[in-house]
C-alpha positions as CSV (number, residue, x, y, z in Angstrom):
1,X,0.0,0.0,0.0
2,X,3.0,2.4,1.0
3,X,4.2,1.7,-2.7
4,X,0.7,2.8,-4.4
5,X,0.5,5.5,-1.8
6,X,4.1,6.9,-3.2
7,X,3.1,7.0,-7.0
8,X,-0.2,8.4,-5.8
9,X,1.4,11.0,-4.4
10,X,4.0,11.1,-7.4
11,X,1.4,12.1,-9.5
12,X,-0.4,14.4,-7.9
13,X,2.4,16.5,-7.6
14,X,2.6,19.7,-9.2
15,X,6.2,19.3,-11.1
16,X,8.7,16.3,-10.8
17,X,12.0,18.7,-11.2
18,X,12.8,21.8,-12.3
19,X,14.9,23.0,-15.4
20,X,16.3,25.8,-16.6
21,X,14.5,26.9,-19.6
22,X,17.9,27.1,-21.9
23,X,18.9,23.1,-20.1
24,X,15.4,22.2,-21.2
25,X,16.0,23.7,-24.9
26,X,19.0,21.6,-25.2
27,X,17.8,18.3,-23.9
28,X,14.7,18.7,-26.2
29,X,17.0,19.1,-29.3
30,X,19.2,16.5,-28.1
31,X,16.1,13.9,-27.4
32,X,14.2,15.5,-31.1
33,X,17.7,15.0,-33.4
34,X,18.5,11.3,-31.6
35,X,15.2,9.5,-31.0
36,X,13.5,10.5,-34.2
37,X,16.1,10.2,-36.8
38,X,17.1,7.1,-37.0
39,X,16.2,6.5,-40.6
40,X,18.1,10.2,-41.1
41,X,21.6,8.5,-39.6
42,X,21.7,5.6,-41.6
43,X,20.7,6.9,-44.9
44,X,23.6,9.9,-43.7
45,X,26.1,7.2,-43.5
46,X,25.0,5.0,-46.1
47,X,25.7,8.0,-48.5
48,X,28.5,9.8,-46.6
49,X,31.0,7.1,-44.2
50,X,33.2,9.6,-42.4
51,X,32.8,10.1,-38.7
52,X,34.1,13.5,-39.1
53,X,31.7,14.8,-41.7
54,X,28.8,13.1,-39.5
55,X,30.1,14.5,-36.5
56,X,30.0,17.8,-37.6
57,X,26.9,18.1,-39.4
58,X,25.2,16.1,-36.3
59,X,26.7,19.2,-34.4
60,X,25.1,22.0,-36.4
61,X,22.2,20.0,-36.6
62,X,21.4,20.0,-33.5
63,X,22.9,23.9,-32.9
64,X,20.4,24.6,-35.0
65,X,17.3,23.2,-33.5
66,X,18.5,24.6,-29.9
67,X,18.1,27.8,-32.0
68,X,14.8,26.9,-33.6
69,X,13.8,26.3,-29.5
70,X,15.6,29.4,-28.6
71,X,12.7,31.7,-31.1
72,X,9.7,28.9,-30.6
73,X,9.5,28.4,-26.8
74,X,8.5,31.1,-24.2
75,X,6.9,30.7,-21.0
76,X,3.2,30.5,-22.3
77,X,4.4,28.6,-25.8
78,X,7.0,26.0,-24.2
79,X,5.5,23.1,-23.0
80,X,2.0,23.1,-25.3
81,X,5.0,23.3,-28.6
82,X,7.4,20.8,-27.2
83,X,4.1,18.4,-26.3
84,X,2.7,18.6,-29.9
85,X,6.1,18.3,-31.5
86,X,6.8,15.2,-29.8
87,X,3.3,13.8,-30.8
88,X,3.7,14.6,-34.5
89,X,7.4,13.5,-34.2
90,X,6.4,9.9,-32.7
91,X,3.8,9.7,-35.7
92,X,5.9,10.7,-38.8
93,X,9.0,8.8,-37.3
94,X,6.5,5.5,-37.3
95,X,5.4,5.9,-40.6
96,X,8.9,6.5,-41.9
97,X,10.3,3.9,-39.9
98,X,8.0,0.8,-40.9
99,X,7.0,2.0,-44.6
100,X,10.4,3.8,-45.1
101,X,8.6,6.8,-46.8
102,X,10.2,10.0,-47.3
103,X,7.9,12.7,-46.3
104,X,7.2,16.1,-48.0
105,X,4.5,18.3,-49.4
106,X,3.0,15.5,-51.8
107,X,3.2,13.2,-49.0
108,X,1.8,15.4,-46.6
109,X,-1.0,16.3,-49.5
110,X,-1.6,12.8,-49.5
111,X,-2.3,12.1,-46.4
112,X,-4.1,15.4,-46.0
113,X,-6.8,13.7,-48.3
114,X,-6.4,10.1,-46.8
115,X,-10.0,9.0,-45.9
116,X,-10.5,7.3,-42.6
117,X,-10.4,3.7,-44.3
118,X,-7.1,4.2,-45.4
119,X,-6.3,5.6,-41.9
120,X,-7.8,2.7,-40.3
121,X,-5.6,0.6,-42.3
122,X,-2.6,1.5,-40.7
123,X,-3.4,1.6,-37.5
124,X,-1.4,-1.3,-35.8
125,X,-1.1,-2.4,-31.9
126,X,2.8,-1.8,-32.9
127,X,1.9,2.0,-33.4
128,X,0.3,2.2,-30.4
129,X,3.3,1.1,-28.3
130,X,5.4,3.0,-30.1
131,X,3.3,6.2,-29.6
132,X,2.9,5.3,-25.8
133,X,6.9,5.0,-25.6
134,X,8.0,7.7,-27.7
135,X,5.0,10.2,-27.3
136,X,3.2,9.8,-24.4
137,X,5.8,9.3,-22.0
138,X,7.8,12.0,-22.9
139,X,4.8,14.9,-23.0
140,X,3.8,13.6,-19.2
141,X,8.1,14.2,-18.2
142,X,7.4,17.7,-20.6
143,X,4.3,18.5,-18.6
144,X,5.6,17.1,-14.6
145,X,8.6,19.4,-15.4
146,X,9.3,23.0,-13.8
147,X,11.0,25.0,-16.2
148,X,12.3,28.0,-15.0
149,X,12.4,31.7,-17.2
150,X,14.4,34.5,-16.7
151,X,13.0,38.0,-16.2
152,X,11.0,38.9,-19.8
153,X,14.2,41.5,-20.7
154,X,17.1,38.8,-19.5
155,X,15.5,36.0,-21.5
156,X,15.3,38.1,-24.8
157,X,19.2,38.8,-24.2
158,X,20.1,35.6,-23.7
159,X,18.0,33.8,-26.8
160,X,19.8,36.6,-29.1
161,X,22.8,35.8,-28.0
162,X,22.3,32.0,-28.4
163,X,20.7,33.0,-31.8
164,X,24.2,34.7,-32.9
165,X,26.4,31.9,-31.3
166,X,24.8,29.1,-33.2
167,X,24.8,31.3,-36.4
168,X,28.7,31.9,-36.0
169,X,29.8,28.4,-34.8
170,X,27.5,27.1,-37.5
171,X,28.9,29.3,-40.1
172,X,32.8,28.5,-38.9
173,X,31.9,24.4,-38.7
174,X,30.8,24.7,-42.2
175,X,33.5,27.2,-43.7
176,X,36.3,24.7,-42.9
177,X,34.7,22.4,-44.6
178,X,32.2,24.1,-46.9
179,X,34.1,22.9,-50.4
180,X,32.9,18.8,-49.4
181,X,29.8,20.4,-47.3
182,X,28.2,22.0,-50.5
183,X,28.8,19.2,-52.5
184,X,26.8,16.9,-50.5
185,X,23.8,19.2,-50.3
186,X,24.3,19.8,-53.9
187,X,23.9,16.0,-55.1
188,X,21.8,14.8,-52.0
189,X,18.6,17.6,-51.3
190,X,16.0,14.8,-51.2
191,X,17.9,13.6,-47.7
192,X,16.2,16.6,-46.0
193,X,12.8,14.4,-46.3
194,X,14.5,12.1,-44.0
195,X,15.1,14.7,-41.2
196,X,12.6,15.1,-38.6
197,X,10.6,17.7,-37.8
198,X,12.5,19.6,-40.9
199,X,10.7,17.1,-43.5
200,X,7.6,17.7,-42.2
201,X,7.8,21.4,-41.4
202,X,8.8,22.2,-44.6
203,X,6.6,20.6,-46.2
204,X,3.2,22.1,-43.8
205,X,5.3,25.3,-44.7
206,X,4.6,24.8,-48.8
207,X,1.2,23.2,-48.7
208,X,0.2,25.9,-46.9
209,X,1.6,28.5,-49.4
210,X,-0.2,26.9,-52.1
211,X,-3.6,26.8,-49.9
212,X,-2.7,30.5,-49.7
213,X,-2.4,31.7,-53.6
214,X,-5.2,33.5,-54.6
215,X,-7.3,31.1,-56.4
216,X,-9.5,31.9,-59.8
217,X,-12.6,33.2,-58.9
218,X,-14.4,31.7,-61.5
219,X,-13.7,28.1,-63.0
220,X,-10.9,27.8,-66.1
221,X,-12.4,26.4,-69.1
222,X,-10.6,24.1,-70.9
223,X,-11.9,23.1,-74.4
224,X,-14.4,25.4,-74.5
225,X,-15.0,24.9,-79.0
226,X,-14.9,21.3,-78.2
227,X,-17.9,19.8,-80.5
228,X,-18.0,15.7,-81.8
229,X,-17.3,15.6,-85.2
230,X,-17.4,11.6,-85.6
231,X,-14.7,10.0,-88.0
232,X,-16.3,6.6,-88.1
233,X,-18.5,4.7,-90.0
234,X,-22.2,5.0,-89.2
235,X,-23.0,1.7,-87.7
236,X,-26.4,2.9,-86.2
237,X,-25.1,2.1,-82.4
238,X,-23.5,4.6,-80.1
239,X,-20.4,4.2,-78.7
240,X,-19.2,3.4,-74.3
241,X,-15.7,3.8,-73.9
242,X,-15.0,3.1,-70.4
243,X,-11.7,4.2,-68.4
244,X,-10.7,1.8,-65.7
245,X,-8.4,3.8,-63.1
246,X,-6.5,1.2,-61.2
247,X,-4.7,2.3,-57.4
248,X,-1.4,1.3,-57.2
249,X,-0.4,-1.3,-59.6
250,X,2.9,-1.5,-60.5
251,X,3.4,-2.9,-64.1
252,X,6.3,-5.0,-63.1
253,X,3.8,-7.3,-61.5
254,X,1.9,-7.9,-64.7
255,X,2.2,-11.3,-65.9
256,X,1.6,-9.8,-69.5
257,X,4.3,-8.1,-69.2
258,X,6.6,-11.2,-68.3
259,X,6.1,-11.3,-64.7
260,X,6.1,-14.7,-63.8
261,X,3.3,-15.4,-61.6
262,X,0.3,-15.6,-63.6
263,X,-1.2,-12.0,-62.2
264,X,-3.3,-11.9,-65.0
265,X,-4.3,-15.2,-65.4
266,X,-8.3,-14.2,-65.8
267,X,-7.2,-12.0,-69.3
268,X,-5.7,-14.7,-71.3
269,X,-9.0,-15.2,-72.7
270,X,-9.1,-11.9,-74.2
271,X,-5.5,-11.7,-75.2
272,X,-5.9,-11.6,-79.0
273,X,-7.9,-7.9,-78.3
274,X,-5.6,-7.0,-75.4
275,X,-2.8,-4.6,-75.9
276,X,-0.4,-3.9,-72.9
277,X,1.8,-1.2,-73.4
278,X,4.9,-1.9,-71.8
279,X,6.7,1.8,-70.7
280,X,3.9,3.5,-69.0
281,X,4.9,6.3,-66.6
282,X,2.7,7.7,-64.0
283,X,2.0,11.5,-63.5
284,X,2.7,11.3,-59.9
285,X,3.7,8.9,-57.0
286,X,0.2,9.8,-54.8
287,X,-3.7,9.2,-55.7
288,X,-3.2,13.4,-55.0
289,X,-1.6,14.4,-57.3
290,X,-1.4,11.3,-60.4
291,X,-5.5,11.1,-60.3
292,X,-6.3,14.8,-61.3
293,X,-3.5,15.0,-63.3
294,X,-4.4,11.9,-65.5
295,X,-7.8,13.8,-66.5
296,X,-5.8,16.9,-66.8
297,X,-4.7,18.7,-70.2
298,X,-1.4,20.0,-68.9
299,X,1.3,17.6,-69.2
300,X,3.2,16.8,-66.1
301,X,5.8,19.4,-66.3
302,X,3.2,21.9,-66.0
303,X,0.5,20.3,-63.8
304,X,-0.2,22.2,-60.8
305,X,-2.4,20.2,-58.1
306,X,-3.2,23.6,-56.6
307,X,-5.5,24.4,-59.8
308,X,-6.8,21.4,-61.1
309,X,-10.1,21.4,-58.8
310,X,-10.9,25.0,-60.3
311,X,-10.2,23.5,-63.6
312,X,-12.0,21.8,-66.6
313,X,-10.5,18.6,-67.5
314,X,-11.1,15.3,-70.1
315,X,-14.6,14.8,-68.0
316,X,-16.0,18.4,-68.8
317,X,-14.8,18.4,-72.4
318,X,-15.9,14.9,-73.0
319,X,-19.6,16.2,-71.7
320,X,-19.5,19.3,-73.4
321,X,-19.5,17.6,-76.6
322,X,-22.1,15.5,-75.7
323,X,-21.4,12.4,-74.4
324,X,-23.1,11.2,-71.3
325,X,-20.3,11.2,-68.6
326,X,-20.7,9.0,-65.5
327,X,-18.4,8.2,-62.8
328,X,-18.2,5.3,-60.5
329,X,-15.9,5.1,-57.2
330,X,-15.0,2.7,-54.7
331,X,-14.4,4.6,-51.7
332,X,-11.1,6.6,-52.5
333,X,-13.3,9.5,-54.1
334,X,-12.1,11.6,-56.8
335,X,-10.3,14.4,-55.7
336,X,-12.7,17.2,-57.0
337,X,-12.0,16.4,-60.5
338,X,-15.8,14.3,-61.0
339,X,-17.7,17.3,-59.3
340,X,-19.3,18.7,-62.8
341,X,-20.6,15.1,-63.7
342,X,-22.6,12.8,-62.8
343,X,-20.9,10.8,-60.0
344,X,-21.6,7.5,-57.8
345,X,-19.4,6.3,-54.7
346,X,-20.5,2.6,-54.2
347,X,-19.4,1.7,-51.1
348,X,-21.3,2.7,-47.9
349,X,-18.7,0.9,-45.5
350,X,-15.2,0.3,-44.6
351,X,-14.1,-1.9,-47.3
352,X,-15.6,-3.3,-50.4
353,X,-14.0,-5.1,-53.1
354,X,-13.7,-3.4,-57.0
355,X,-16.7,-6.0,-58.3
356,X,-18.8,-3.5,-56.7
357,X,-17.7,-1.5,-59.8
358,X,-19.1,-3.5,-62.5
359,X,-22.3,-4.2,-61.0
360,X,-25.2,-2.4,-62.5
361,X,-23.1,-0.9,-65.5
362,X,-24.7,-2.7,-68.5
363,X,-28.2,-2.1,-67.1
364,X,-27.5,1.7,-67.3
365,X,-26.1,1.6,-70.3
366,X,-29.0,0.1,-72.0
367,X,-31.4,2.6,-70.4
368,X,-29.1,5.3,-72.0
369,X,-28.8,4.2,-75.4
370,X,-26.7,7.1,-76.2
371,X,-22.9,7.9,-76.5
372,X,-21.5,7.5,-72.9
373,X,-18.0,7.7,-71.5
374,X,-17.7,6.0,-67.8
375,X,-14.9,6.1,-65.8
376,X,-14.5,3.5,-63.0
377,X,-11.9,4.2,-60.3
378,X,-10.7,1.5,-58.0
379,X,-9.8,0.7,-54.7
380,X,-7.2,-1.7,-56.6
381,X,-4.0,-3.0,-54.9
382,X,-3.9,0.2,-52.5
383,X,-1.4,-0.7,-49.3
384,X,-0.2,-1.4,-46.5
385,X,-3.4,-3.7,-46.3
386,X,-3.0,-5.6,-49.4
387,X,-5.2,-8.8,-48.0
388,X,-8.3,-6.5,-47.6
389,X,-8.1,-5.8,-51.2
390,X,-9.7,-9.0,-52.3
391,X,-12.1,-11.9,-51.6
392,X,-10.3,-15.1,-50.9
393,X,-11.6,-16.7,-53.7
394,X,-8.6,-14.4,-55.4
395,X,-6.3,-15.6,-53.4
396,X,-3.8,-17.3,-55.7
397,X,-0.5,-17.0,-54.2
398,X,0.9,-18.2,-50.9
399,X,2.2,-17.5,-48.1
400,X,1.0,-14.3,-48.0
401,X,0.9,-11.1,-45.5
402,X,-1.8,-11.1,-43.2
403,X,-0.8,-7.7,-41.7
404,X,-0.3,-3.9,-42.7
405,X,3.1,-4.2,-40.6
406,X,4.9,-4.9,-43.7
407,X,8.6,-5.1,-42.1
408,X,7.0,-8.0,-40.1
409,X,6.4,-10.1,-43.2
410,X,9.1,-11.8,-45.5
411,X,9.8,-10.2,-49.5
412,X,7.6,-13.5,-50.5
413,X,4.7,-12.9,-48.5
414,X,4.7,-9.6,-49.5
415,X,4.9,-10.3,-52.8
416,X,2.6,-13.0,-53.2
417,X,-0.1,-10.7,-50.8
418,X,0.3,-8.0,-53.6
419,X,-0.2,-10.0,-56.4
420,X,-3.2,-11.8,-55.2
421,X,-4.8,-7.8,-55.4
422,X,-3.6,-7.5,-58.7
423,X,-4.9,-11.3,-59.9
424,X,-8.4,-9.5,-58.5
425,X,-8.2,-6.7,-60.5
426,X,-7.7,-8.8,-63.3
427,X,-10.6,-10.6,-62.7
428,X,-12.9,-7.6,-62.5
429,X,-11.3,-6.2,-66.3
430,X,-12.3,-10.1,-67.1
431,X,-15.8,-9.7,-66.2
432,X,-16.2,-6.0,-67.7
433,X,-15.0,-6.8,-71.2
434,X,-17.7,-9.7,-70.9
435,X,-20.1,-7.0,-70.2
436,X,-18.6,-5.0,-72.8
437,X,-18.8,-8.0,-75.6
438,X,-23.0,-8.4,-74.6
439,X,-23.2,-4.6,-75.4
440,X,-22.2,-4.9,-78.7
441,X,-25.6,-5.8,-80.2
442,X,-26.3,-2.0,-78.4
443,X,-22.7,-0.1,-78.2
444,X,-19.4,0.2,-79.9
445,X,-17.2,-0.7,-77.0
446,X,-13.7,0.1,-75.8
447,X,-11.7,-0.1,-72.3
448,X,-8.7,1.2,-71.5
449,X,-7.3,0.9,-68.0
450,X,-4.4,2.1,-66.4
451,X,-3.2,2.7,-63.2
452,X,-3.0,6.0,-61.1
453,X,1.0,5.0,-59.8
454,X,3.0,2.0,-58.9
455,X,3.7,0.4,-55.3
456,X,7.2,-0.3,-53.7
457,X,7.5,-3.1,-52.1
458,X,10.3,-4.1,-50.3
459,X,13.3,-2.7,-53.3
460,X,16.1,-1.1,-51.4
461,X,14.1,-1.5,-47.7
462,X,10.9,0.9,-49.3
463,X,7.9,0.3,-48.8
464,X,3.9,1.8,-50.2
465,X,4.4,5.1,-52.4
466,X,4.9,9.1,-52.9
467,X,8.4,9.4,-52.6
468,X,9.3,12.5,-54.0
469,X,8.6,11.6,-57.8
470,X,12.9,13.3,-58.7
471,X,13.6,10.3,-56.4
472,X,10.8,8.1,-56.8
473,X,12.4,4.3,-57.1
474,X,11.2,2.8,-60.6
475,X,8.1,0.5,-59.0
476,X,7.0,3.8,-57.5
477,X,5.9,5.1,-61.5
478,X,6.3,2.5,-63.9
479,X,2.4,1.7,-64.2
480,X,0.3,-0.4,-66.3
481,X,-2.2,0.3,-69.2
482,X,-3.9,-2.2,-70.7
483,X,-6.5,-1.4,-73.7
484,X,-9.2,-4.0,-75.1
485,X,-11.2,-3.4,-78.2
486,X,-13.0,-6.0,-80.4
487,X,-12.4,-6.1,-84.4
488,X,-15.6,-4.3,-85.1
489,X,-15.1,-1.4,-83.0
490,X,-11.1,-1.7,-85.0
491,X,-13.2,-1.6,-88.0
492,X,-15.6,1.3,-87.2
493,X,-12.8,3.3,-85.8
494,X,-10.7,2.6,-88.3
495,X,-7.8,1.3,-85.9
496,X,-4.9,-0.5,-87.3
497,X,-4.3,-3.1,-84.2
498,X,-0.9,-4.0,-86.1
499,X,0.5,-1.1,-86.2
500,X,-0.1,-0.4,-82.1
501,X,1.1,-3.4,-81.4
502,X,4.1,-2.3,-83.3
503,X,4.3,0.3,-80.3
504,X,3.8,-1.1,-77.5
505,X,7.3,-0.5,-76.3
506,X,7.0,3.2,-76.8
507,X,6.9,5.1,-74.0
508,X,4.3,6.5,-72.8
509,X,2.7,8.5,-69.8
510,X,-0.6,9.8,-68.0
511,X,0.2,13.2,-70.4
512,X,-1.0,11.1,-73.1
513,X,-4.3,10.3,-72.1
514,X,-6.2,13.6,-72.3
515,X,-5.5,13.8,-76.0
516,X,-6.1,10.1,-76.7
517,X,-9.7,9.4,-75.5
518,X,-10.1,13.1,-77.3
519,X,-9.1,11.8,-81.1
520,X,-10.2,8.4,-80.4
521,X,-13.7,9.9,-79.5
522,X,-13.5,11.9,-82.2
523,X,-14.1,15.5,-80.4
524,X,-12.6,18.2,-81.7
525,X,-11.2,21.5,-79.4
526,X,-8.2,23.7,-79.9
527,X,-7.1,21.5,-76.3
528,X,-6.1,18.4,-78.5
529,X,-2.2,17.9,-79.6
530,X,-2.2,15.4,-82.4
531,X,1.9,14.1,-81.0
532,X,0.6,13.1,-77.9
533,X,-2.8,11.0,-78.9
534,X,-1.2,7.2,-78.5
535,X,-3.9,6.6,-81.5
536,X,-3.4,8.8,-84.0
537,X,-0.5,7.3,-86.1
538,X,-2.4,3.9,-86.8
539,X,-6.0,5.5,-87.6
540,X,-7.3,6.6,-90.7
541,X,-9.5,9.4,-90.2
């Protein structure tokens, strides 16, 4: 009872010790540079093995963030700041150190638009530890802890002068060695992702600049002469194309692209119309940014995700000329690009599998009978919970990982977990081409589908997706497109299958797809470039 009565009164106690508020600066900045940046110390090494050169940087470094304190923390401001910064510390540290993600502003866009299925998803008992360890622990020592402030005009003295010492000791650590010190920030910037809370500080700093900009007060039009001037033969039926936006596929894992486990097993039926273009890049390395940018008429060089939700893209042109636009989601949504159309999100609970997708379509279309264009965005292969992706009638390939905690599960099981998803997906294409071939008494059908970026999984310890696309890892945005049409619709449209199968090995990207759903559906706007329509060299128009 003594024992109980002793933490009782341990915690009803007003502070546990006392520290000087500069003492507390430093030991923050020491505990903030060495308990969160793990990843940050190896990667440092991995790319720079001298003690000296780490020594010294780890110096400045953590100069530096005493300095950062130093402006941050005063008397009201100190112990709210340090709390939060060790709570959003714990939680980007986690996520870096089990997915070994990089994190900056596409990241933190990403995750800014993360529903609360994908949040559920990685949610682990692991995490919770961790955050009880690492978070939780340390705010109640932060909060239990006197720490003591000089008078108001002592305490603006001394943070100056710290201010000024750090900046000159900095300086003087770097001048003696600033020739090899500038040379490693030259050829290794995409390290400062590593670096926590720098990663994630910069990048809150330049999401928020861009929520800042002054946005368009009225809606940009894009195609705004775009009328359908059809090409084709008059067969007397109208035409569904339908777009099938996969989530995170990465086209090594395609078996018609010479993977070796038969991912696409459910296709080989359809081969003979199948093409599967082989170099397909993706706009992005995030559902943020790749999605709107797929449906957008600026090529990726120019593509700002700032803009895109104020304006038009492929959907509004496409309706504009008079096709009936519909789109179909699984959860994810559609990040503001569907809001001008007609628009259905299917699932009405945590998870539901992509079959959801296909269900209802051919009704609809017969009760339209008119030209329609349909979009169909997946929930696809999207991590870390790969084995709620399909039903386990899709389950192909074993062992596989049970678990989101991917560093808990062997390459194999990771593998085989991740190609069971995309075996799925295959099997839902399967049965909408089948739906597609009944149409064709009614329609003139066509399907492309492609995904919106790739998936690490495992390569060089990475893990999931958006690493910063100038050092996104090959897996990361080397997608797959697949595109099925039958020989009538080849006829009607006079496409020359030969001759794209000739290019299969071109490459291509997500730029292209704007202006080839515009020629192929023969629209015509002062929006569509000929050189970038994948089409255009094997029709006769």
């Amino acid at each position: 009872m003594r024992f109980f009565s002793k933490i009782l009164t341990l915690f009803t106690k007003d502070f546990w010790w006392q520290i000087k508020s500069y003492q507390f600066n430093a030991i923050f900045s020491l505990f903030t540079l060495f308990v969160y940046n793990k990843i940050f110390f190896e990667k440092l090494w991995q790319i720079y093995p001298s003690l000296l050169f780490v020594s010294m940087l780890t110096l400045v470094l953590f100069l530096l963030l005493n300095a950062a304190c130093a402006i941050l923390f005063w008397p009201k401001t100190t112990k709210l700041l340090a709390i939060l910064f060790t709570m959003l510390n714990t939680s980007v540290f986690y996520f870096m150190y089990v997915y070994k993600v990089a994190i900056d502003k596409v990241m933190l866009m990403n995750v800014l638009e993360t529903d609360a299925q994908e949040v559920a998803g990685l949610l682990s008992v692991d995490m919770l530890v961790m955050f009880l360890v690492l978070a939780v622990l340390p705010s109640v020592l932060i909060y239990k802890t006197n720490i003591i402030f000089s008078t108001p005009k002592k305490l603006i003295l001394q943070k100056i002068a710290l201010i000024f010492g750090v900046f000159f000791i900095s300086a003087a650590i770097i001048g003696m060695g600033y020739k090899e010190t500038a040379q490693f920030l030259r050829n290794n910037k995409p390290i400062k992702y590593l670096l926590v809370p720098v990663n994630y500080v910069g990048a809150v700093i330049s999401v928020s600049k861009k929520m800042l900009k002054s946005r368009p007060k009225e809606l940009i039009k894009v195609g705004a002469d775009a009328s359908l001037k059809p090409y084709w033969q008059n067969n007397g039926k109208p035409n569904l194309f339908v777009l099938v936006v996969g989530e995170t596929a990465r086209a090594a894992n395609f078996s018609l692209n010479g993977y070796a486990q038969k991912t696409n097993a459910p296709l080989e039926p359809f081969v003979s119309d199948l093409l599967s273009y082989q170099k397909v890049y993706s706009c992005g390395t995030s559902t943020a940014i790749s999605l709107p940018c797929i449906f957008s008429a600026d090529e990726r060089k120019n593509f700002d995700k700032s803009e895109a939700e104020y304006t038009e893209n492929l959907l509004d042109v496409v309706q504009r000329a008079g096709y009936k636009v519909w789109w179909r989601g699984n959860v994810t949504g559609c990040k503001g690009i569907c809001s001008r159309v007609e628009t259905q999100m299917l699932c009405d609970k945590d998870t539901c599998f992509d079959e959801i997708l296909n269900k209802g379509l051919s009704e609809r279309a017969l009760t339209e009978n008119k030209d329609m264009f349909v979009v169909l965005h997946q929930l696809g292969s999207h991590g870390p919970t790969y084995y709620k992706r399909y039903p386990k009638s899709a389950e192909q390939f074993k062992p596989n990982c049970a678990t989101e905690r991917l560093d808990k599960c062997s390459r194999e099981e990771i593998t085989n977990v991740y190609d069971n998803t995309i075996y799925y997906t295959s099997q839902n294409l399967a049965d909408l081409i089948k739906q597609l071939q009944a149409l064709q008494g009614k329609y003139n059908t066509f399907m492309l589908y492609v995904s919106d970026h790739g998936e690490s999984l495992g390569e060089n310890n990475i893990y999931l997706h958006a690493a910063p696309y100038m050092v996104a890892p090959e897996e990361q945005i080397h997608v797959p497109m697949l595109v099925w049409f039958d020989d009538e619709f080849a006829n009607k449209f006079h496409l020359d299958r030969n001759c794209l199968k000739t290019k299969l090995k071109n490459e291509y990207s997500h730029d292209n797809l704007f202006h080839s759903f515009l020629g192929l559906m023969g629209i015509k706007t002062s929006a569509y470039k000929a050189k970038l329509d994948i089409f255009n060299q094997c029709q006769q128009k």
